[in-house]
Each structure stands twice: as structure tokens, then as C-alpha cells.
C-alpha positions as CSV (number, residue, x, y, z in Angstrom):
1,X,0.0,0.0,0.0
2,X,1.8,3.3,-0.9
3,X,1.8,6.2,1.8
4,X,0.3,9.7,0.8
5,X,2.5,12.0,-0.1
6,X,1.0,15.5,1.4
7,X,2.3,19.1,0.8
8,X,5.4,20.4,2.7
9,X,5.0,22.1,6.0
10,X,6.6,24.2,8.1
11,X,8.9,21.6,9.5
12,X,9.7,20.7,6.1
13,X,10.6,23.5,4.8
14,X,13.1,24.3,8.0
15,X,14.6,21.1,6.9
16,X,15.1,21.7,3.5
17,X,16.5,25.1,4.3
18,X,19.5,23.4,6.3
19,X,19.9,20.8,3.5
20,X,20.4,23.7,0.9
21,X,22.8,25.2,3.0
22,X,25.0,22.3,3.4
23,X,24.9,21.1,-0.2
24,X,25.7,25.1,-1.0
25,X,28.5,24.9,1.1
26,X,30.0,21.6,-0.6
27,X,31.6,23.6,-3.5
28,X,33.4,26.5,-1.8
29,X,34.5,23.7,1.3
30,X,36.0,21.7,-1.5
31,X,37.9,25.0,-3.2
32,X,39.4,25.9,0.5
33,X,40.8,22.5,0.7
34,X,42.2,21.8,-2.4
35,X,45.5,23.6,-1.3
36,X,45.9,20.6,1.0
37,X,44.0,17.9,-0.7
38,X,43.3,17.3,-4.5
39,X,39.4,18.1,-5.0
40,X,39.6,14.3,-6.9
41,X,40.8,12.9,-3.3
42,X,38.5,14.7,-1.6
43,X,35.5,13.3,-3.5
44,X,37.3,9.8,-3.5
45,X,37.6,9.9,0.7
46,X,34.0,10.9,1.0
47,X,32.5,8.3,-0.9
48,X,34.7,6.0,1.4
49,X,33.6,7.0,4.4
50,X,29.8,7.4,3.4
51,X,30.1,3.9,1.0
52,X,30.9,1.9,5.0
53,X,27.8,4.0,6.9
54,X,26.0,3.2,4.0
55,X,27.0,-0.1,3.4
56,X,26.1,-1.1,7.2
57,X,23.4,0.3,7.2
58,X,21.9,-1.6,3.9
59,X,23.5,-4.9,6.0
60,X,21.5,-3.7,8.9
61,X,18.1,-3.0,7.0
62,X,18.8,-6.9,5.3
63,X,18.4,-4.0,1.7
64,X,21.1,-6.6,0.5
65,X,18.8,-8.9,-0.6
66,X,17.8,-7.0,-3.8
67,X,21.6,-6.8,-4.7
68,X,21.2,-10.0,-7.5
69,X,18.5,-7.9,-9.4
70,X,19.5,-4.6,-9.5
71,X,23.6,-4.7,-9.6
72,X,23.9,-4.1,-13.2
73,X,22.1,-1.0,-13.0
74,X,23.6,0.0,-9.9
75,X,27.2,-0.2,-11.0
76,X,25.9,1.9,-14.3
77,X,24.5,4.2,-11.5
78,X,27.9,4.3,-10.0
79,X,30.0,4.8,-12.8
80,X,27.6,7.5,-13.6
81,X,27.9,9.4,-10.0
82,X,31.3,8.9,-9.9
83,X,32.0,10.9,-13.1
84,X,29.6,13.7,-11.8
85,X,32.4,14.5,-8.8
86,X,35.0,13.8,-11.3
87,X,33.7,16.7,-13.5
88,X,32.9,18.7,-10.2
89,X,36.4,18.0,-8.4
90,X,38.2,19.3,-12.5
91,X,36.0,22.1,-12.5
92,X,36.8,23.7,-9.6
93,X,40.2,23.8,-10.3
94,X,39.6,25.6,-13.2
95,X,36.0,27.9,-12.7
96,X,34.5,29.8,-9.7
97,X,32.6,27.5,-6.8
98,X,29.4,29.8,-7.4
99,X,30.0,28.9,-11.4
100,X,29.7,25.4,-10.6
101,X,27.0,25.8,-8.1
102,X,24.9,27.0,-10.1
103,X,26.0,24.1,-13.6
104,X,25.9,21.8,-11.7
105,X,21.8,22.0,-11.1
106,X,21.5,22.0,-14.9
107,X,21.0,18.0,-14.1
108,X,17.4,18.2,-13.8
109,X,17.1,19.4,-17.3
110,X,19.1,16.4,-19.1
111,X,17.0,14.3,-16.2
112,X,13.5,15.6,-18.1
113,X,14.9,14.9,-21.3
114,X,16.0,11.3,-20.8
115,X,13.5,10.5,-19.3
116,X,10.9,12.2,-22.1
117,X,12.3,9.7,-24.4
118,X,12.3,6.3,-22.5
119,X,9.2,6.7,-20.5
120,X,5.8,7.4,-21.7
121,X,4.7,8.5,-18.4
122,X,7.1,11.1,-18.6
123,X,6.9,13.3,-21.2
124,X,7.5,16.9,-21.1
125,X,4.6,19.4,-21.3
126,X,4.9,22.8,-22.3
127,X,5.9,24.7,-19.1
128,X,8.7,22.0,-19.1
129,X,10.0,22.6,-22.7
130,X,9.5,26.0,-22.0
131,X,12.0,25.8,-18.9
132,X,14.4,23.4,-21.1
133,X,14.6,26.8,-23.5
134,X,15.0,29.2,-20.9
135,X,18.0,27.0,-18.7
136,X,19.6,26.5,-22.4
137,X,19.3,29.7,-22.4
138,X,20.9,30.8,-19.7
139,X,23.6,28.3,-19.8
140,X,24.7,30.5,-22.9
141,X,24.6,33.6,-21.1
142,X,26.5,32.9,-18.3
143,X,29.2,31.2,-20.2
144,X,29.8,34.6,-21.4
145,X,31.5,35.6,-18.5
146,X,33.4,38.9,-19.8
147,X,32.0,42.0,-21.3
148,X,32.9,40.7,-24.8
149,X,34.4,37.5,-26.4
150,X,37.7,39.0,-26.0
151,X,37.6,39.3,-22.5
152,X,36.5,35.4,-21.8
153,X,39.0,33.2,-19.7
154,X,39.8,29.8,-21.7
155,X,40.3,28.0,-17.8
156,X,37.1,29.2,-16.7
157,X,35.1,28.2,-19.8
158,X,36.4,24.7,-19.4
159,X,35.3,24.9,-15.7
160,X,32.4,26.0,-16.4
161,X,32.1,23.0,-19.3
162,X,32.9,20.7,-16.3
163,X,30.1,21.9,-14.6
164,X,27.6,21.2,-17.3
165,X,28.8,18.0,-17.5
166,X,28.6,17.3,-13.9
167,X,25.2,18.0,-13.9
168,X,24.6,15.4,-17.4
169,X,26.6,12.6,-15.3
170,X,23.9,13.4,-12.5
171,X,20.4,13.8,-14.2
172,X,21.7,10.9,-16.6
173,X,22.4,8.8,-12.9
174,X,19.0,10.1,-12.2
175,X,17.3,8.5,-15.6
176,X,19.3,5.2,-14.9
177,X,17.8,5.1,-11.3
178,X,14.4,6.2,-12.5
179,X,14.5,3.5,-15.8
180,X,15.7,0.1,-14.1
181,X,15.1,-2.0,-11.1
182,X,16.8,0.3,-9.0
183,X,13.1,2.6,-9.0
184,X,11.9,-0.1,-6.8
185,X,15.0,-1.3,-4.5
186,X,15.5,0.7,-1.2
187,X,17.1,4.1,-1.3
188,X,19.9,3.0,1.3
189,X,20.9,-0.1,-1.4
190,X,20.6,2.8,-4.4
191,X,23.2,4.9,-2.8
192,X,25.5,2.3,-1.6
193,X,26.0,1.7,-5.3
194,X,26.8,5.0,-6.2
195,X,29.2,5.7,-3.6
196,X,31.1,2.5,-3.9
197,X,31.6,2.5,-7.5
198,X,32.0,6.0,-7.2
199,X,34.9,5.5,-4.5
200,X,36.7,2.9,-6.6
201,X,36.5,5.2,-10.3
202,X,37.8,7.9,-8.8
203,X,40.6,6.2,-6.5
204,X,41.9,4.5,-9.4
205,X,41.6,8.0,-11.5
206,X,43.5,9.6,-8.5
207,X,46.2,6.8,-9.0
208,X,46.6,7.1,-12.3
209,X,46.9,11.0,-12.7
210,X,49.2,11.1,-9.7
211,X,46.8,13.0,-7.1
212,X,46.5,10.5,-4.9
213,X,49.6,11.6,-3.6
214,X,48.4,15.4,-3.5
215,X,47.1,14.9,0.3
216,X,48.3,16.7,3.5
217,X,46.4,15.5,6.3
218,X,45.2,19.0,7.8
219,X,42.7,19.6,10.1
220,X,41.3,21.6,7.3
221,X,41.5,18.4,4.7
222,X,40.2,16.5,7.2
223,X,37.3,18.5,8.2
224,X,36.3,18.6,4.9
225,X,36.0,14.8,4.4
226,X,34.8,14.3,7.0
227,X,31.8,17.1,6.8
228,X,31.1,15.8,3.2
229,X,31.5,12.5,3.9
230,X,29.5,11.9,7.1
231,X,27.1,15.4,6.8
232,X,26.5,15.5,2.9
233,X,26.7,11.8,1.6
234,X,25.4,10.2,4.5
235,X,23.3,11.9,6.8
236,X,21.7,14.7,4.3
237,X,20.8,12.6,1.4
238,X,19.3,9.9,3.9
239,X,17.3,13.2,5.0
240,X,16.3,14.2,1.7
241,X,15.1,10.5,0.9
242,X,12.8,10.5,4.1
243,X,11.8,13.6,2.8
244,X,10.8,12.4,-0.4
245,X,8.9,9.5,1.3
246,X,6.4,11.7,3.3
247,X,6.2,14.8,0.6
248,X,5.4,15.8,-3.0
249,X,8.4,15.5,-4.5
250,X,7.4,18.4,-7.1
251,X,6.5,20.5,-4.1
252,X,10.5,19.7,-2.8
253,X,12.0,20.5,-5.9
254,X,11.1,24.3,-5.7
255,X,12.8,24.3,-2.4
256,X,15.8,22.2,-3.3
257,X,16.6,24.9,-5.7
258,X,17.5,27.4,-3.2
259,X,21.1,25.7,-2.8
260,X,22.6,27.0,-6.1
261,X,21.7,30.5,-4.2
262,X,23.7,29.5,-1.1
263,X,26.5,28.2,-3.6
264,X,26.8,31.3,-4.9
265,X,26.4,33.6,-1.6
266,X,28.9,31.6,-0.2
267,X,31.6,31.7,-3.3
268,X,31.5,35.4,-3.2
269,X,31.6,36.3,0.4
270,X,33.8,33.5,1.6
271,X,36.2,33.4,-0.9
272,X,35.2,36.5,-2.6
273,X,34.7,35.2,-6.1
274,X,33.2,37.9,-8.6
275,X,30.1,38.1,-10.6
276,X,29.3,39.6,-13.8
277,X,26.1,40.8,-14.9
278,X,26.0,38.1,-17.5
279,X,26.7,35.1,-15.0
280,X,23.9,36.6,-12.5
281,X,21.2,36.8,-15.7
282,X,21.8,33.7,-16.8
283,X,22.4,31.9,-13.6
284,X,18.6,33.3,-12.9
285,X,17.2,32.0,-16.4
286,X,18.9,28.7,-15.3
287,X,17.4,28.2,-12.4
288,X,13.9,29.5,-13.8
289,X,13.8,26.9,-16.0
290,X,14.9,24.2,-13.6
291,X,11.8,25.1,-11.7
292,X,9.8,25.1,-14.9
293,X,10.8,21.7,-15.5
294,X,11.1,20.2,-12.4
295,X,8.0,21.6,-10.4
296,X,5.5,22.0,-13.7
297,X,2.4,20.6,-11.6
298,X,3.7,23.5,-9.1
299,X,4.3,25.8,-11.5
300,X,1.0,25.2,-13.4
301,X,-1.2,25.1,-9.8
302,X,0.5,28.7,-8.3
303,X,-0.6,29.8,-12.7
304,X,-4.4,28.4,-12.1
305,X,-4.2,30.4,-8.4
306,X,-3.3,33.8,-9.8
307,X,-5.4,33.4,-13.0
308,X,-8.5,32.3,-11.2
């Protein structure tokens, strides 16, 4: 019997506010660290230390038991996430932590177009090609980070590039989640696949590109593998899957999109990143047509309230 999914509340809404933050945080606590630890190593330790909480806890739960029919598709899954933080971890290097906060949330958009063309149930309506055209949009905007053509950075174009792609390796993990077996196995079991196929793609990619050696163990490199390890891939996305369990998922959305916001606030006034006009308009046309896309039965309900 499935459980009724009812409208957020306050209570919700307080939670998904402390969410944001910490998933806003993750790029600009990855950026600070990198002088000690290589942004790949980073993401490689994390998944390590959230892959074992995970892992136990799918051995507690007995989740295991679906492992034979959904592995396949969970080391797809994997393979997928792990080249979302590889994009992320090369990005930074390269772009702005608010640039990438705000690519990165492109996934949604490559999500609704997957899944548009390999599930019935899914296809786009007009708000939601509407929002494709407006994110697309945007994403050409804000690459045009200078004044003029002339005045672009070649190193933050490619970091910014990254970022796109980050966020195609994470709605495209999204569309294999949504479009196999995996739709139906437990959340805790989903993850564990992501992060441990994650962990072991990007540790060999570390070893191979020599960065695995780029690690001074500093309170501040430790901090931050530990706080993304333990506070972002562990105990927040649990949150935002019990979350998803008890409340409209469209409804979340809207307030999931706050973090690029809190990505950004924090690149500019913790490490004091700057903006261009450009970036800002598009980064808002972006994130208009996430919403578009992602919340349309929102979108088209708040429309009926104002017209009516």
C-alpha cells in the first residue's frame, strides 16, 4: 500500500533550508581544501567514508537482498555518479565554486529529457519545454562571462564546461535510477552503489593521474572529508530520501533549488569570487527553467491560483 505523499510544512521547509545550505557549502569547502587535498581525493575519501555507513546500514536493514537484481544498473549508476564529482572535483580547479554551483543544477534538465524519451509517463509538457529553452538559455549567457568575447577566460570556460557535464553525469544517474530496477529497491541499497563504484572510479583515477599523492592530512583536509562524507553523503541525502517519502516531491523541488543560491552567496563572500552581470542573468534563467521543469504541476497550480 503506498503512503500519501502530502504538501510540505513548516517543518519541512526548516529542513530543506538546512539541507540547501549544506549542499551550498559543498563547492566553496571543496575549493578551501584543495591547497591541501586534491578536489579528486576529496570526493574519492567521502565516498569512502559514506560507502561503509551506507554499506552497514543496507546490512543492517537486510536491503542486501535485492543486490542479484538490481547490480547491473547499480554499477551503471555508480559509474555515472562517480563521473559527476570527477567533472565537479576538475571544474573547480579551473571555474569559480558559485559557477559550478549553479551548472551543476543544470541535471534536472538532461533528467527531463532522458526520461521524455524512454518513459511514456514522462513526457515533457509545455511549461517543461519552456523551462528546457529558458535554462539552455541561460547556460549561454553565463558562459559569457566577460564584457565581450575577448575578455573570456579559456580556464574558466572549461570549468564551467565541467560543470555542465557534472550535472549530465547526475540527471543521466537520475534516468538510470528512474528507468531500471533500481526505481523499486530501497534508497539505502541505491546509494551504496553510487558511492562505492563512485569510490573505486575515482581512486583508481587519482592513481593514475598522480593525485592521490596530492594529500596533506590537515585539520582543514580533514574537516572537509569528514563534513562531506558523514554530513552531505550520509546523513543529508538519507534526509532528503525520508523527505521524499512523506512529501510531494514536485513541491521539494522548488525548495531544493534554493542551494545553487547559497552556492553562490557563499563563493563570493567566503572566498570573494566575482560576478558579472552576465553570469547573474543567466544563472537566474537557469534556475527559472529548472523550476519550470522540475516543479511543472507546481508551476501550473500557483498559474491556475493567480489566473483564477
Amino acid at each position: 500500500m503506498s503512503v500519501a505523499r502530502k504538501n510540505p510544512d513548516a517543518f519541512a521547509f526548516q529542513v530543506m533550508v538546512v539541507l540547501c545550505l549544506i549542499w551550498g557549502s559543498q563547492q566553496v569547502l571543496i575549493k578551501t581544501a584543495a591547497v591541501d587535498i586534491a578536489p579528486v581525493m576529496q570526493a574519492t575519501l567521502r565516498n569512502c567514508i559514506a560507502a561503509v555507513l551506507v554499506g552497514l546500514m543496507v546490512l543492517w536493514r537486510g536491503d542486501w537482498k535485492q543486490v542479484g537484481g538490481t547490480w547491473r544498473a547499480g554499477v551503471l549508476a555508480g559509474g555515472l555518479f562517480g563521473l559527476e564529482f570527477l567533472f565537479i572535483a576538475e571544474g573547480l580547479k579551473l571555474t569559480t565554486a558559485a559557477h559550478m554551483s549553479v551548472f551543476l543544477y543544470t541535471a534536472p534538465i538532461f533528467t527531463a529529457l532522458g526520461l521524455h524519451f524512454m518513459l511514456p509517463s514522462e513526457r515533457l509538457r509545455l511549461l517543461q519545454w519552456l523551462g528546457i529553452l529558458l535554462a539552455f538559455a541561460g547556460i549561454a549567457l553565463a558562459f559569457v562571462g566577460g564584457t565581450s568575447w575577448a575578455e573570456m577566460d579559456g580556464r574558466t570556460l572549461l570549468g564551467d564546461a565541467f560543470g555542465v557535464l557534472a550535472g549530465l553525469a547526475w540527471g543521466a544517474t537520475t534516468v538510470v535510477v528512474r528507468g531500471s530496477r533500481l526505481s523499486e529497491a530501497p534508497a539505502t541499497l541505491t546509494l551504496f552503489y553510487q558511492l562505492a563504484v563512485g569510490f573505486v572510479g575515482l581512486l583508481l583515477i587519482g592513481l593514475i593521474t598522480g593525485q592521490a599523492g596530492d594529500v596533506v592530512m590537515t585539520p582543514l583536509a580533514i574537516g572537509s572529508v569528514l563534513f562531506q562524507g558523514v554530513i552531505v553523503s550520509f546523513i543529508s541525502y538519507l534526509t532528503w530520501f525520508w523527505l521524499l517519502r512523506k512529501y510531494l516531491a514536485s513541491n521539494l523541488a522548488v525548495f531544493s533549488f534554493i542551494t545553487p543560491l547559497f552556492g553562490v552567496t557563499f563563493g563570493v563572500l567566503i572566498l570573494g569570487e566575482p560576478l558579472t552581470v552576465n553570469f547573474v542573468l543567466g544563472a537566474v534563467l537557469v534556475l527559472v527553467g529548472v523550476v519550470l521543469v522540475s516543479a511543472e504541476p507546481w508551476v501550473r497550480q500557483q498559474l491556475r491560483k493567480w489566473v483564477g
